[in-house]
MARKEGU-616961 format. One record per residue (C-alpha): residue number from 1; residue in three letters; x, y, z. Coordinates in Angstrom, 3 decimals. Example, Ala and Ser with C-alpha at 12.3 -4.5 7.8 and 13.67 -1.06 7.14 Angstrom:
BEGIN
1:ALA:12.300:-4.500:7.800
2:SER:13.670:-1.060:7.140
***
This chain:
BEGIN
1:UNK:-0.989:-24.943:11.538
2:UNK:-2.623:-21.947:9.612
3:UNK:-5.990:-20.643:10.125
4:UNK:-7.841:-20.061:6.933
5:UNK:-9.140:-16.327:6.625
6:UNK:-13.127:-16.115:7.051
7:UNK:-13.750:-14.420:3.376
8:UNK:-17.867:-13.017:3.498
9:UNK:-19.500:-12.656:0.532
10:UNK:-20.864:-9.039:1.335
11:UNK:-22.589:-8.397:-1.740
12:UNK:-24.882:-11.771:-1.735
13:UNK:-25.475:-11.098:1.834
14:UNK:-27.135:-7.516:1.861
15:UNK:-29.011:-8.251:-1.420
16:UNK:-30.933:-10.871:0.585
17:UNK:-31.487:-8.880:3.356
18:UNK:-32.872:-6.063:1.143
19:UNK:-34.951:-8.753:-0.700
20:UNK:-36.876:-8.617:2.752
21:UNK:-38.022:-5.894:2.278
22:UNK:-41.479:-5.297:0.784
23:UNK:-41.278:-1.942:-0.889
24:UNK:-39.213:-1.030:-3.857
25:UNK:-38.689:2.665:-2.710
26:UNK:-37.491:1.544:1.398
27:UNK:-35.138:-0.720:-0.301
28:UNK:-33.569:2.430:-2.343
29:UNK:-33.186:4.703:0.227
30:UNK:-31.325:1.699:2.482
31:UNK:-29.067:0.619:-0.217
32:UNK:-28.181:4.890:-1.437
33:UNK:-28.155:5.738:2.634
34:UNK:-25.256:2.739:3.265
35:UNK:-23.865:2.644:-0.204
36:UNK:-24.590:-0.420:-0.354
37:UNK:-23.414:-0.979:-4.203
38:UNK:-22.308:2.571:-4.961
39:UNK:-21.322:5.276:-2.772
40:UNK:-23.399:6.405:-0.015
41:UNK:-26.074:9.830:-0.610
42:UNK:-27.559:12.421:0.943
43:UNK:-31.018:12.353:2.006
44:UNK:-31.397:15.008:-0.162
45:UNK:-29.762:13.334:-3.037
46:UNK:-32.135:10.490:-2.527
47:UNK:-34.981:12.483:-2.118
48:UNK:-34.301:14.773:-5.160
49:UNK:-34.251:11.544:-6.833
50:UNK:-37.075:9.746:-5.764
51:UNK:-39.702:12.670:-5.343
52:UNK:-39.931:13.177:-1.722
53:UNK:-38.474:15.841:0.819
54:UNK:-35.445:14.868:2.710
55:UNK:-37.250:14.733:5.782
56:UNK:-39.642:12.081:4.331
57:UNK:-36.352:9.829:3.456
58:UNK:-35.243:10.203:7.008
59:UNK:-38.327:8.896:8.520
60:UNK:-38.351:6.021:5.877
61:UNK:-34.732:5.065:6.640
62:UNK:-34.880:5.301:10.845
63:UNK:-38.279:3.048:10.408
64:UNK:-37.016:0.247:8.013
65:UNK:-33.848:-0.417:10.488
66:UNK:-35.829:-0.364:12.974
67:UNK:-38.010:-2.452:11.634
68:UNK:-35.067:-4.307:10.243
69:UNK:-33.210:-4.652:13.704
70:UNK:-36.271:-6.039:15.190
71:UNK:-36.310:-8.571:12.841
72:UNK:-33.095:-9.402:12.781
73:UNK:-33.299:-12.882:14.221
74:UNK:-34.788:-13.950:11.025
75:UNK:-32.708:-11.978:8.724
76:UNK:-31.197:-13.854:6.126
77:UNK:-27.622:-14.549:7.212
78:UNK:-27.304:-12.531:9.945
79:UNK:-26.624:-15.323:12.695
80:UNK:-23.582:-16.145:11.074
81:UNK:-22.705:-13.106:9.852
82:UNK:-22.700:-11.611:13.435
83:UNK:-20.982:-14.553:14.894
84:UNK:-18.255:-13.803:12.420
85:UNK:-18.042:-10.216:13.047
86:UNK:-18.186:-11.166:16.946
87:UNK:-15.137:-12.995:16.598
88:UNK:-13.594:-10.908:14.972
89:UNK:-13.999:-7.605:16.934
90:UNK:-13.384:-9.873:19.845
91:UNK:-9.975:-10.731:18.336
92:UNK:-8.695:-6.917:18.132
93:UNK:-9.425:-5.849:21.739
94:UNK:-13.772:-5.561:21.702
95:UNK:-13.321:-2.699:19.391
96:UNK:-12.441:-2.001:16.080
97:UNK:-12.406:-0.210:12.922
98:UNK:-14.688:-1.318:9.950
99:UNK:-11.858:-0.807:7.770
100:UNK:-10.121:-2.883:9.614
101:UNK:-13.341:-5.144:9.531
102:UNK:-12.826:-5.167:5.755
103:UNK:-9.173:-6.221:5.762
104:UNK:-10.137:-8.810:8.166
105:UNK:-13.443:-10.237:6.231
106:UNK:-13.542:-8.911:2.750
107:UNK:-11.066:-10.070:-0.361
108:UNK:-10.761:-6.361:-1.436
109:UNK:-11.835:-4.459:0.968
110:UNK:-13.277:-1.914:-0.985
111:UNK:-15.210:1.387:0.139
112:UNK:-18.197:-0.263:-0.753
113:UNK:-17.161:-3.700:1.169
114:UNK:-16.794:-1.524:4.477
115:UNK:-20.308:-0.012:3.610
116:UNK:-21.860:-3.380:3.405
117:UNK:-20.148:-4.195:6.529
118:UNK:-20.981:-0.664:8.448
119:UNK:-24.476:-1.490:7.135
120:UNK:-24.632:-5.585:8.797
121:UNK:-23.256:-4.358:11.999
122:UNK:-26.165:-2.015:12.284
123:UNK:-28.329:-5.114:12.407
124:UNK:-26.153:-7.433:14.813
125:UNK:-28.043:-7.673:18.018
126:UNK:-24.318:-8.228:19.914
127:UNK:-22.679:-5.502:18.057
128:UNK:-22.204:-2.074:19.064
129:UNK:-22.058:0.139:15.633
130:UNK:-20.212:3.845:15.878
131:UNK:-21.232:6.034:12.995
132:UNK:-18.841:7.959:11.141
133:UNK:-18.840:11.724:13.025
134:UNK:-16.249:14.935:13.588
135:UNK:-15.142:12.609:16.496
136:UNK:-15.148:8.829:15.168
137:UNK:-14.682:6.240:12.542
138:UNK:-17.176:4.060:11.275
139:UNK:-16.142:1.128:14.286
140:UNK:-17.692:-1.229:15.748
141:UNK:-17.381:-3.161:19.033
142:UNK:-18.707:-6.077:21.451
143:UNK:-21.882:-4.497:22.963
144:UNK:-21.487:-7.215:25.825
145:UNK:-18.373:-5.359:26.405
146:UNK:-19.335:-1.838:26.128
147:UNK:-22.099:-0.333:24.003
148:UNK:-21.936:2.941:21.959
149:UNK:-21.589:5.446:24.620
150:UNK:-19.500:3.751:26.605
151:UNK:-16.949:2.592:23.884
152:UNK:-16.887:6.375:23.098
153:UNK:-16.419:7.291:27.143
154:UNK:-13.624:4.954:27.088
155:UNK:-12.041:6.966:24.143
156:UNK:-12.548:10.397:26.003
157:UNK:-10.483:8.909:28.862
158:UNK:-7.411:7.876:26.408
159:UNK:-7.760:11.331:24.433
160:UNK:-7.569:13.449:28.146
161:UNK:-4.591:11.225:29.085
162:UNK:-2.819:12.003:26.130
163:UNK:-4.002:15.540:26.372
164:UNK:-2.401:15.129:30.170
165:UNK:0.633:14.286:28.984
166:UNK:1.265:16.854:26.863
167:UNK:3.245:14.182:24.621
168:UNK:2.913:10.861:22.911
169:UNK:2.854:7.934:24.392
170:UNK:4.168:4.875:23.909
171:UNK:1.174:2.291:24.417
172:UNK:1.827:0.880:27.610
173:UNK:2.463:4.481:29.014
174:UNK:-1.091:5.208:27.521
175:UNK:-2.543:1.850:28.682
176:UNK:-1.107:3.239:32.337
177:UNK:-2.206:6.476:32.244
178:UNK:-6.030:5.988:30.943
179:UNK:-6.311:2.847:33.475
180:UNK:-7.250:-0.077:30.552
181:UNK:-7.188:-3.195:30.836
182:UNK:-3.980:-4.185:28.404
183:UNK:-2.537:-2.843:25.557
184:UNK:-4.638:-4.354:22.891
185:UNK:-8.027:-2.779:24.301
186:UNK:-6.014:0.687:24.505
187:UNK:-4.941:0.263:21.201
188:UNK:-8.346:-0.991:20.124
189:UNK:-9.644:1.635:21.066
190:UNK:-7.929:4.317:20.361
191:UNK:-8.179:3.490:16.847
192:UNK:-11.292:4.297:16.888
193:UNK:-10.911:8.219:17.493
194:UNK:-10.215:11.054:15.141
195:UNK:-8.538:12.711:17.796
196:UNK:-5.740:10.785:18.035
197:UNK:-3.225:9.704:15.805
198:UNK:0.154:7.462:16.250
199:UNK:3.109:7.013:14.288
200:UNK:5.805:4.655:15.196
201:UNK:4.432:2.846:18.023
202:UNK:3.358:6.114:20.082
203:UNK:-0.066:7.468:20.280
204:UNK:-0.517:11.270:20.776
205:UNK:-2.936:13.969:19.558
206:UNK:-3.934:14.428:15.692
207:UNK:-3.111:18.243:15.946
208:UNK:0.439:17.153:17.166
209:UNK:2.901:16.783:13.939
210:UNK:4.958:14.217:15.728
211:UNK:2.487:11.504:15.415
212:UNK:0.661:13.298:12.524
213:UNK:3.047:15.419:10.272
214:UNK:1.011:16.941:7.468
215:UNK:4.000:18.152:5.258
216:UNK:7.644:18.337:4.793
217:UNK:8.204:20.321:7.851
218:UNK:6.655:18.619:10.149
219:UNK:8.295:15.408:8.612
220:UNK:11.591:17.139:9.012
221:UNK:10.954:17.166:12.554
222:UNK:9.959:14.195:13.340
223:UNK:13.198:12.606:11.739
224:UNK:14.864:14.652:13.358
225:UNK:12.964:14.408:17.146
226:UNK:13.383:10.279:16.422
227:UNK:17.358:10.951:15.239
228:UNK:17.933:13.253:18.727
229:UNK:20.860:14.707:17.305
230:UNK:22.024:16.842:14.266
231:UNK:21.790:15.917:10.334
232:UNK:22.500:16.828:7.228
233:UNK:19.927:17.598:5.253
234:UNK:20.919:14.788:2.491
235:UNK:20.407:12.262:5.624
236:UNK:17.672:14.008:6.400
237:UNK:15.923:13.870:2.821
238:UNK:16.596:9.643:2.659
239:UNK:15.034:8.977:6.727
240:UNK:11.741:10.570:5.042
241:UNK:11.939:8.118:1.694
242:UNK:12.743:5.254:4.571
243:UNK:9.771:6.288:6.528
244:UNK:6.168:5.139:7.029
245:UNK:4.883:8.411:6.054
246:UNK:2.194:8.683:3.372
247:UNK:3.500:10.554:0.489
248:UNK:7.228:10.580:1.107
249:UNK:8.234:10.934:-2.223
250:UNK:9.584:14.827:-1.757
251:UNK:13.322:15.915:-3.178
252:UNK:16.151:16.701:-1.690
253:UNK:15.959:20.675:-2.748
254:UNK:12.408:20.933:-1.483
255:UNK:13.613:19.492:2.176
256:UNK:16.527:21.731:2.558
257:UNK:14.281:24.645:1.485
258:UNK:12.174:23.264:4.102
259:UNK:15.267:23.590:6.576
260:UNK:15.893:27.339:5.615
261:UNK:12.362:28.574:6.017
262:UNK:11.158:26.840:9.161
263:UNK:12.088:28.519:12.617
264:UNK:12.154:25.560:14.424
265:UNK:15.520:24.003:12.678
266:UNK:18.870:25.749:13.325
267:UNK:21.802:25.421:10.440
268:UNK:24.721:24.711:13.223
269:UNK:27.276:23.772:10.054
270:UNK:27.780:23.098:6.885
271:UNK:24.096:21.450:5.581
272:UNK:23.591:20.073:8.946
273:UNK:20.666:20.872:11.135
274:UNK:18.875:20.648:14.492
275:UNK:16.020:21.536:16.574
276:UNK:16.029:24.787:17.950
277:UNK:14.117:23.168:20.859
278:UNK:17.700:21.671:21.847
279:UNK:18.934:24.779:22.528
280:UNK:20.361:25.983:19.485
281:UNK:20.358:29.642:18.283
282:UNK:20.192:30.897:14.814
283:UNK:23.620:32.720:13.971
284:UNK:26.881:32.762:12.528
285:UNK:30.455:31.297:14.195
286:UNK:30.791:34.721:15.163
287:UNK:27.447:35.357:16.337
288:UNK:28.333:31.769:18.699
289:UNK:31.551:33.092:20.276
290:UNK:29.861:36.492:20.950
291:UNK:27.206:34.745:23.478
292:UNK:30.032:32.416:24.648
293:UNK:32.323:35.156:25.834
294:UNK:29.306:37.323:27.091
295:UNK:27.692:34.295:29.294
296:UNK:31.225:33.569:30.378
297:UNK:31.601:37.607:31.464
298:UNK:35.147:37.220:31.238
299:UNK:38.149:36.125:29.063
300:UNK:38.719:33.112:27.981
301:UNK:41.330:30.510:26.332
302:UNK:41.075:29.532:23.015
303:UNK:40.716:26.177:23.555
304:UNK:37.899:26.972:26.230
305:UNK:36.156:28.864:24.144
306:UNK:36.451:26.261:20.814
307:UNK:34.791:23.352:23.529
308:UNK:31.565:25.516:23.841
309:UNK:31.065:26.675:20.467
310:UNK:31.462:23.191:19.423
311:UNK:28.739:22.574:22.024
312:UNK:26.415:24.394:19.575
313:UNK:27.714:24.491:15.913
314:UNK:28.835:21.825:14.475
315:UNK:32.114:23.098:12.568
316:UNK:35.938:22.918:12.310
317:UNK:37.956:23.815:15.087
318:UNK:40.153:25.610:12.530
319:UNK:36.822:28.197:11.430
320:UNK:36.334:29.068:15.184
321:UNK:39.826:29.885:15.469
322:UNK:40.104:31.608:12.109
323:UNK:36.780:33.497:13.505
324:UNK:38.824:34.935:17.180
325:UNK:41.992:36.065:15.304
326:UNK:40.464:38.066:12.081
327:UNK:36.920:39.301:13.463
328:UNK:37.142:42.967:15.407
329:UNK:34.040:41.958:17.637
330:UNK:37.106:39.677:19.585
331:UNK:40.225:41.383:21.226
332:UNK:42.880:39.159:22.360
333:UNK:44.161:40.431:26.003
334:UNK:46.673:37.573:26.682
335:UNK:48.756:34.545:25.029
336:UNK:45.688:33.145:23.346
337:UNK:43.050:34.508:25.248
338:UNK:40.329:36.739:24.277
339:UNK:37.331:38.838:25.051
340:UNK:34.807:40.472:23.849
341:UNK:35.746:44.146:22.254
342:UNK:33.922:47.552:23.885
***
């Protein structure tokens, strides 16, 4: 059996409420502030606009919620409206986005539906609303559970965990490691934070391009971090149109140009690449046989040497030999043995 999706009517529900209230100008600034029908304004905007200094618009907006929130018990709608959004934020771990809030409650889920809903969970007594800041999404949360400062403490204590780490985490490592409750509340409320960002199913920091890769580089890395081994740069170019990323849609010229550029990928054979983090140097087959012999510091066979170049570079047995007989770096001082030249 199916559970049919709670659908609010958003737009019926704050004209109501700002039917409350008495003056024509309070209900302006409210519905410009929120963007409630169009997008959201400055309090200089709005008091460019209406004739008054933005300080005047502040003080009008901070005493009509007020007034509003005092109120609220007799607020049109807002009994059910806040048992709704209860539920709901109860349903995703006590905390939660209001876009997710949208996707949840709203047929669209437009910019201006989260607005309207940003703008009801200001007035719901049992709701904890998070404005938008450097720091946070527009969220909101079950104040029974934890109100505004305290939803945001619990967030510090996933972000230093993370930080702790020095890696992402998968959530149940995070869930560990910042001491929550369960997964979903981590999750929950990690959401919440512009510090952090995850990308398949680990959480880390939103500086760090493997959970946040901000072009084709970074991208490149994190297929190739996920792959843990060498690819060519065609396989490479298809795991990023395969991917979750946003705006995967990059050519195949532009990745392996990419490849070239960036420091952190070695070529180690013939378009394939890895991460120079793996160990690999930068460097011809010649280059690779030099720092064999010289970290060996003393001859050796052929076949020796082919094993731990192949360690490294990711080419035919037949090039590394080709490389020891016709290159004068390499002097052969028995039956196919060699070492480097003086």
């Amino acid at each position: 059996m199916t559970t049919e999706k709670t659908i609010l009517n958003t737009e019926t529900v704050v004209q109501d409420i700002l039917a409350s209230i008495e003056r024509e100008r309070e209900r302006e600034i409210i519905a410009r502030r929120f963007g409630l029908f169009d997008r959201k304004e400055t309090l200089e905007q709005i008091g460019e606009l209406l004739g008054i200094t933005r300080e005047r618009v502040r003080q009008l907006e901070k005493s009509v919620m007020t007034r509003l929130r005092s109120n609220a018990a007799t607020l049109p709608h807002i009994a059910e409206i806040e048992i709704t959004l209860f539920a709901a934020i109860e349903a995703t771990g006590q905390t939660t986005r209001i876009t997710a809030l949208g996707a949840e409650l709203t047929a669209e889920n437009t910019r201006t539906d989260q607005s309207r809903l940003a703008f009801l969970t200001e007035l719901c007594p049992r709701v904890s609303a998070i404005s938008e800041d450097d720091n946070f999404y527009q969220s909101a949360g079950n104040k029974s559970a934890h109100d505004e400062p305290a939803i945001k403490a619990e967030v510090a204590k996933l972000v230093d965990a993370i930080g702790r780490a020095g890696k992402p985490l998968e959530v149940k490592e995070l869930t560990k490691a910042a001491n929550m409750p369960n997964d979903i509340y981590a999750t929950a409320l990690a959401s919440t934070s512009k510090q952090l960002a995850t990308l398949n199913g680990r959480w880390g920091l939103v500086k760090w391009p493997t959970v946040n890769p901000k072009n084709i580089r970074d991208k490149i890395y994190v297929i190739l971090s996920e792959n843990g081994k060498h690819m060519h740069f065609n396989e490479i170019a298809e795991a990023i149109k395969a991917s979750d990323f946003k705006r995967k849609d990059v050519t195949t010229q532009a990745i392996h140009n990419e490849l070239i550029k960036d420091k952190r990928f070695v070529l180690i054979g013939r378009g394939i690449y890895a991460l120079r983090e793996w160990g690999y140097k930068k460097g011809t087959v010649a280059d690779t046989i030099s720092e064999v012999l010289k970290d060996a510091g003393e001859p050796l066979h052929r076949d020796e040497i082919v094993k731990r170049v192949l360690k490294s570079r990711f080419v035919k047995e037949t090039t590394i030999l080709l490389n020891l007989q016709s290159k004068p770096q390499f002097k052969r001082v028995a039956k196919a043995t060699y070492e480097l030249a003086e």
